[in-house]
N, C-alpha and C positions, 0 to 999 in steps of 0.2 A: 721735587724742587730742591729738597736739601744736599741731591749731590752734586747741581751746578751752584750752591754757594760753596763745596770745595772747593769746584775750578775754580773760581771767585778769590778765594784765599790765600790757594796755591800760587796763584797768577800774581795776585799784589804781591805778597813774602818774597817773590822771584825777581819781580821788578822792581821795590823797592831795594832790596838788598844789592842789585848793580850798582845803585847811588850810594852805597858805606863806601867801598873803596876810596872812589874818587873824594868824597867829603872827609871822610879821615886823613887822606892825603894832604888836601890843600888846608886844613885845618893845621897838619903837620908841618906840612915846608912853607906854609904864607907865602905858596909858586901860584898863579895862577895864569903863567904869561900865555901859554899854549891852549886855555879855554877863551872859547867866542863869549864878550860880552852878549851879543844878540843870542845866541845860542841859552846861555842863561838866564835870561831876562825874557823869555820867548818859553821856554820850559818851565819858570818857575811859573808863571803866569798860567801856564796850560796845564801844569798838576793841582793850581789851585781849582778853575775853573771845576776841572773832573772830580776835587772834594765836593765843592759844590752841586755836583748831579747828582754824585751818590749821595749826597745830603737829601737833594730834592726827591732822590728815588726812595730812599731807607735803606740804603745798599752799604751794610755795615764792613763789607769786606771793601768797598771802592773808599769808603769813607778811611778806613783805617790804613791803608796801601797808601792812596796818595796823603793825607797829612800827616804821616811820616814820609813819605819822599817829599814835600813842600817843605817841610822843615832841613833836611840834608841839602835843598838846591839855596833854600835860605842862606846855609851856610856858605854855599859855594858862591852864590852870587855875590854877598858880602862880602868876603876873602877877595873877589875879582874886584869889586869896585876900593875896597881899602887898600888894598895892595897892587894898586895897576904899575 
């Protein structure tokens, strides 16, 4: 069991870490014209939701992936709505 919670790991670390770029970006140019409000408001919603299962599961690798990516779309979706 323990070497599908590496996949588990690997998978958040990888997926999470597509969301720095773009959050350090728009954190940096306060640009956000070319991101979908729905888009962001539709993903942040959905990376919470899957904290939430890995919660309800004990899935310390699902827990740990998404609320850091809920935190970096935080960012982004904030940046869209303050700076439209």
């Amino acid at each position: 069991m323990q070497e599908i919670e590496y996949i588990g790991y690997a998978a958040g670390f990888l997926t999470t870490l597509a969301f720095l770029p773009q959050a350090l970006k728009v954190f940096r140019s306060k640009k956000t014209r070319d991101i979908s409000l729905l888009w962001a408001l539709l993903m942040t919603f959905g990376v919470f939701l899957w904290f939430c299962y890995g919660y309800a599961n004990h899935s310390l690798p699902m827990m740990i992936a998404n609320g850091i990516t809920f935190v970096l779309m935080l960012v982004i979706l904030v940046f869209k709505l303050r700076f439209k």
